[in-house]
C-alpha positions in Angstrom: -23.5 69.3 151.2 -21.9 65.9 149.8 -23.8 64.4 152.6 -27.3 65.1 151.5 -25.8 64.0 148.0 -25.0 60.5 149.5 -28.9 60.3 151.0 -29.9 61.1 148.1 -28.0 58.2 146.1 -29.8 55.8 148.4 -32.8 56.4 147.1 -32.0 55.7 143.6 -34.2 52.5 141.8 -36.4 53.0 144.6 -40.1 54.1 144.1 -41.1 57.4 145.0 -43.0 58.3 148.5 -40.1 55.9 150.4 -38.8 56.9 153.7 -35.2 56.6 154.8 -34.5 56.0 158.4 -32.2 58.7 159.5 -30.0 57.3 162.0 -28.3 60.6 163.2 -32.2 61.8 164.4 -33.5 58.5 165.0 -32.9 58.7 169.2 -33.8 62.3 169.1 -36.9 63.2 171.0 -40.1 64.7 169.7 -42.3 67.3 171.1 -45.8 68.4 169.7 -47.4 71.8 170.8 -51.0 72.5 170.0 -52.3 75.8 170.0 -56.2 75.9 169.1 -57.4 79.9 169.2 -59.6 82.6 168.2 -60.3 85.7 168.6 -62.3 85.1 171.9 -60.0 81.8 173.0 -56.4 80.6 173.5 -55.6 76.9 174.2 -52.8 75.2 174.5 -51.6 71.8 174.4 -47.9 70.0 174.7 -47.1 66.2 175.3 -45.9 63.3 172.5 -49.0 61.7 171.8 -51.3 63.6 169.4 -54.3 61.2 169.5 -54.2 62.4 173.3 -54.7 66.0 172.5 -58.2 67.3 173.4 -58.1 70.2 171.1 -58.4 67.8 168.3 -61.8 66.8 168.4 -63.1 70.7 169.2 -63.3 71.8 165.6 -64.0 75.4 166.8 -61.3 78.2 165.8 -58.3 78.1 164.3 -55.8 75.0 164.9 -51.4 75.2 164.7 -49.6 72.1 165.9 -46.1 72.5 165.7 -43.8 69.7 165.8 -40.1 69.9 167.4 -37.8 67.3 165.5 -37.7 64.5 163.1 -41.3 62.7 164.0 -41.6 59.1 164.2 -43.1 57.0 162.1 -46.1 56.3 164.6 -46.9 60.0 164.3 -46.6 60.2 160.7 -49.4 57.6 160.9 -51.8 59.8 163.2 -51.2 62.8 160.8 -51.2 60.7 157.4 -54.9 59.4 158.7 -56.3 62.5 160.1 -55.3 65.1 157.5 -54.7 62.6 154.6 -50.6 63.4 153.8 -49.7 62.2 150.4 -46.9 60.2 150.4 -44.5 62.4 148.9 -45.3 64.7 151.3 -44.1 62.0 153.9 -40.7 61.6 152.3 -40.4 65.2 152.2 -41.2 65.9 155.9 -39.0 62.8 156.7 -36.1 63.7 154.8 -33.8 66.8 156.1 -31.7 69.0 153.5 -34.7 69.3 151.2 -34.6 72.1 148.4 -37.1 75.1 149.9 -40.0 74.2 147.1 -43.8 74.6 147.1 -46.8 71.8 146.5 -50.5 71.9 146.2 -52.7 69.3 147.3 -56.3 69.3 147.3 -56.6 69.6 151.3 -53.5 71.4 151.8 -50.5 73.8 150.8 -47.1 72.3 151.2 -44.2 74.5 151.9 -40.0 73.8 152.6 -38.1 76.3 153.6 -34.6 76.2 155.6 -34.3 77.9 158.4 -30.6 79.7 159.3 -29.6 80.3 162.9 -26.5 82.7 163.6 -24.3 81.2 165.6 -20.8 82.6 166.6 -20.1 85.9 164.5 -20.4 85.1 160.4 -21.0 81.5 161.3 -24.7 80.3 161.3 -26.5 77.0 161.3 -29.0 75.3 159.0 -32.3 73.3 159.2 -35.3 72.3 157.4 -38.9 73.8 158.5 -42.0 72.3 156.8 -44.9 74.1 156.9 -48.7 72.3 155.9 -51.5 75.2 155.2 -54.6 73.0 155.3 -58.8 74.0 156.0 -58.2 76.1 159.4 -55.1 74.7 160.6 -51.5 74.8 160.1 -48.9 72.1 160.6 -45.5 72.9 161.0 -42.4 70.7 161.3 -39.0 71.7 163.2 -36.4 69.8 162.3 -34.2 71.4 165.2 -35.4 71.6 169.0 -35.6 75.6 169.3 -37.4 78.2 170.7 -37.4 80.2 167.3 -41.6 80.2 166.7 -41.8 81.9 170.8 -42.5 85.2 169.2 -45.7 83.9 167.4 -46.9 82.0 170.9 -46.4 85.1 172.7 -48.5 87.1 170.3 -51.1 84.6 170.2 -51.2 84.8 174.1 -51.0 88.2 174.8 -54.8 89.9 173.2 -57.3 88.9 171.5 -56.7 92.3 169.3 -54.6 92.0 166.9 -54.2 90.1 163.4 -53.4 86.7 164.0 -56.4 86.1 166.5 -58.8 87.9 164.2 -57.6 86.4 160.9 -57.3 82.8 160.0 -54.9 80.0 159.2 -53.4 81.6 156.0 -52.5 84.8 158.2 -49.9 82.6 160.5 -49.3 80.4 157.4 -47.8 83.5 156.6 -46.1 84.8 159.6 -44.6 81.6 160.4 -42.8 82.3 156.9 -42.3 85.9 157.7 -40.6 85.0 161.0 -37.7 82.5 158.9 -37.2 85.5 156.2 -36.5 87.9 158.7 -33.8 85.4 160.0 -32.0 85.6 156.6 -31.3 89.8 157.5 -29.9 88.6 160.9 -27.3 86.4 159.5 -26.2 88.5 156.4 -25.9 91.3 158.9 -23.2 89.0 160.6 -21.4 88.0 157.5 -21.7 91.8 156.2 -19.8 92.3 159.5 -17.2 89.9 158.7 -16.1 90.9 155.2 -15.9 94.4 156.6 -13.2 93.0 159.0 -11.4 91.4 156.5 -12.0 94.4 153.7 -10.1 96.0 156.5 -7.0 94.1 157.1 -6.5 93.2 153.5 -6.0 97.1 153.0 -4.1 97.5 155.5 -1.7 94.7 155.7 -2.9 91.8 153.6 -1.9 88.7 154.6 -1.8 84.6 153.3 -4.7 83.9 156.4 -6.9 86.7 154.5 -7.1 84.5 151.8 -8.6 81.7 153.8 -11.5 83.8 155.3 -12.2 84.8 151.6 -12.6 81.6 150.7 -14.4 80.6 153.5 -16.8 84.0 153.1 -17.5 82.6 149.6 -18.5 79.3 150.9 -20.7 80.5 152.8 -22.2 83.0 150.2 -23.2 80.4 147.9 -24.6 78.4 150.4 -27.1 81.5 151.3 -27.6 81.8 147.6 -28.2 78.2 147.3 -31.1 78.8 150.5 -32.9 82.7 149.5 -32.9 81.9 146.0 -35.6 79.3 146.0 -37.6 81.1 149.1 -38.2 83.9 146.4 -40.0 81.3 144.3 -41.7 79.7 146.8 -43.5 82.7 147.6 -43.6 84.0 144.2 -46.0 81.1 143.9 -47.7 81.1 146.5 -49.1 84.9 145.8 -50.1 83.6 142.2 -52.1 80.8 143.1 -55.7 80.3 143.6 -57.2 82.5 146.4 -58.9 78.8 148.2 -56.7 78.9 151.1 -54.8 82.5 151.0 -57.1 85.3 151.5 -56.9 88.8 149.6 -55.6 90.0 152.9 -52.8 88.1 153.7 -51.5 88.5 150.1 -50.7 91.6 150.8 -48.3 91.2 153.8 -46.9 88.1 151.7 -45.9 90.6 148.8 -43.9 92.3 151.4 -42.1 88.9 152.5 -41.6 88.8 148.9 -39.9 91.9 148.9 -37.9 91.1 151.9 -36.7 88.1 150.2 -35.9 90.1 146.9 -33.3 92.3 148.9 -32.0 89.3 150.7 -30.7 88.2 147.4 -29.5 91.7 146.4 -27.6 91.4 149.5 -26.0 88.0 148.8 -25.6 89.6 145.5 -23.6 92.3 146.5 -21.4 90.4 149.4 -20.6 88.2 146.7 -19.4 90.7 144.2 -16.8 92.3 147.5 -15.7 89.3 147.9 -14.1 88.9 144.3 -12.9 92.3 144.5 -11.2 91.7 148.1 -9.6 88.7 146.5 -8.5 90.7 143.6 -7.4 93.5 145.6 -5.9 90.9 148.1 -4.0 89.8 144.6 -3.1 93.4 143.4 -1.3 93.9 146.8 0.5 91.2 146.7 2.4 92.2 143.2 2.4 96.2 144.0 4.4 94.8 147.3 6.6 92.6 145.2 7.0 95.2 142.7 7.8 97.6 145.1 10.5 94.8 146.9 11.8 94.4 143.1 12.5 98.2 142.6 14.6 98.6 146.1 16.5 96.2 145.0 17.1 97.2 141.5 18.2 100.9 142.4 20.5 99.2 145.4 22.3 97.1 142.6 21.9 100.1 139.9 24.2 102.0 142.6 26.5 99.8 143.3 27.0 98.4 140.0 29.2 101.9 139.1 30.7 101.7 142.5 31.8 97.7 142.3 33.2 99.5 138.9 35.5 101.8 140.8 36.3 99.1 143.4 37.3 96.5 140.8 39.7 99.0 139.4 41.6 99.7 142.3 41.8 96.0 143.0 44.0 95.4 140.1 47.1 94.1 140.6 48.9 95.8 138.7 50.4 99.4 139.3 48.2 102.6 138.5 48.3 106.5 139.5 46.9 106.6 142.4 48.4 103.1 143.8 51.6 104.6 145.6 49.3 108.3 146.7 49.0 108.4 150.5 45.1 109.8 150.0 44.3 107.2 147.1 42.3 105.1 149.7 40.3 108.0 150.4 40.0 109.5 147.2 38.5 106.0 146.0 36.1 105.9 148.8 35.1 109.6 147.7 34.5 108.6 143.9 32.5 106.0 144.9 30.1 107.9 147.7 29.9 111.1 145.2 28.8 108.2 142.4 25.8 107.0 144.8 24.5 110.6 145.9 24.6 112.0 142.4 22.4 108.3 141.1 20.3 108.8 143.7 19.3 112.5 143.0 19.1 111.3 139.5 16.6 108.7 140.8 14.8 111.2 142.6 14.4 113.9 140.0 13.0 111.1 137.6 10.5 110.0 140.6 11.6 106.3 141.1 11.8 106.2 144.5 
């Protein structure tokens, strides 16, 4: 988080549209696929060169390149030239950690959305997907090397009936979108699985390490807040825009994304809300316990307060009745054990312990 705050700083005085080299991605490889299809025709086209791509120049069909990590700046060129990227649109593609946002352009729609992958129980990981909606094609950015679009290349491949052949760009526009939403239900399925585990052991036996996973579960809330909350707008606009590049059809599958997204949020919601009632539980527990500690050890020392009484008497030095009595021993030991019994019946009557 503080990170992207630092990139950030580095831009300030500087004018808009400028691109910052990243030096974590700057040795990382980048891979372009191109799929050009129909609903009579599949092609398909990988390599790191997108001048050398044939599908290009066919024009026939619908056209999806998809590009695997942070692209260079000579392939920024190629796309900047052949689909005329504005340069804020450069900045934004270049730049990871981006808020998920929305941006028309007269050739194209501009989307930013992050992308969670679960990874090891409640934990997930987090990148930035860009997604371009243009005249019959879509372009879409991948910050991360990942097989997550596969489902979309298998449908594509396997008929020529069914929706995504038959419809055009705006219709895997959307299901590219789809795809990352339904990702959001994967990973709050994981945390929901978590804070049942800890709901668990902080009613059972609550300990200090509970408090750390709570803490660390409402991290990790807000930073889901921080991602879903924006998605909702993001589609929100992009179903009340002009119908130019998003068809009558896909609008309607795109109000059920937007639905999708809505109980997302009601889910972070809620997670959130069991959280700060585990913690407060997690808090109750801890002074019921010491209350409970407290009260032993009150009626312990109300008991023996009557019996150190009795004991303090016959410790005098001094001569009394009983001093000389062969059974006085006895008879003090007696006193003080029918003293206990009858303050503990009391105690018991009266329902303190």
């Amino acid at each position: 988080m503080f990170r992207d705050i630092r990139r950030k700083a580095k831009l300030a005085g500087l004018p808009p549209g400028i691109v910052l080299e990243n030096e974590e991605q700057k040795h990382e490889p980048t891979k372009i696929t191109v799929v050009q299809y129909s609903q009579e025709d599949y092609q398909e086209w990988k390599g790191e060169d997108l001048d050398a791509c044939p599908l290009l120049s066919q024009g026939t069909g619908c056209l999806w390149i998809h590009i695997q990590g942070m692209p260079h700046n000579h392939l920024m060129e190629q796309l900047v030239k052949r689909y005329h990227l504005h340069p804020l649109t450069v900045e934004d593609i270049t730049t990871s950690s981006q808020r998920p946002k929305v941006e028309e352009f007269e050739d194209y729609e501009f989307v930013t959305l992050q992308l969670l992958t679960p990874h090891k129980k409640s934990q997930f990981t987090i990148s930035q997907i860009n997604l371009l909606l243009g005249k019959d094609y879509v372009i879409s950015f991948q910050e991360v090397d990942s097989d997550f679009f596969s489902p979309i290349y298998k449908r594509l491949q396997s008929t020529s009936h069914q929706r995504m052949r038959e419809q055009g760009s705006d219709y895997l526009f959307y299901r590219l979108i789809d795809i990352i939403v339904d990702y959001y239900f994967v990973v709050l399925e994981a945390v929901g699985g978590q804070i049942d585990e800890v709901e668990e052991k902080i009613i059972v036996n609550p300990k200090p390490q509970s408090t750390r996973k709570i803490y660390r579960l409402k991290r990790r809330m807000l930073v889901l807040r921080k991602i879903i909350w924006p998605a909702r707008e993001v589609v929100s606009h992009l179903l009340q825009a002009e119908e130019k590049r998003i068809s009558a059809f896909t609008r309607v599958y795109l109000r059920d994304t937007y639905d999708h997204i809505v109980q997302a949020i009601d889910t972070v919601e809620t997670f959130r809300d069991m959280l700060t009632n585990m913690l407060d539980i997690y808090l109750s527990s801890l002074t019921n316990r010491m209350n409970e500690v407290m009260k032993t050890l009150t009626i312990i020392a109300t008991i023996f307060i009557p019996m150190t009484f009795v004991a303090s008497i016959y410790g005098m030095n001094f001569k009394i009745p009983e001093y000389q009595w062969n059974y006085g021993y006895y008879y003090a030991l007696g006193i003080m054990a029918i003293i206990a019994i009858v303050m503990l019946i009391y105690f018991k009557k009266k329902r303190w312990i």
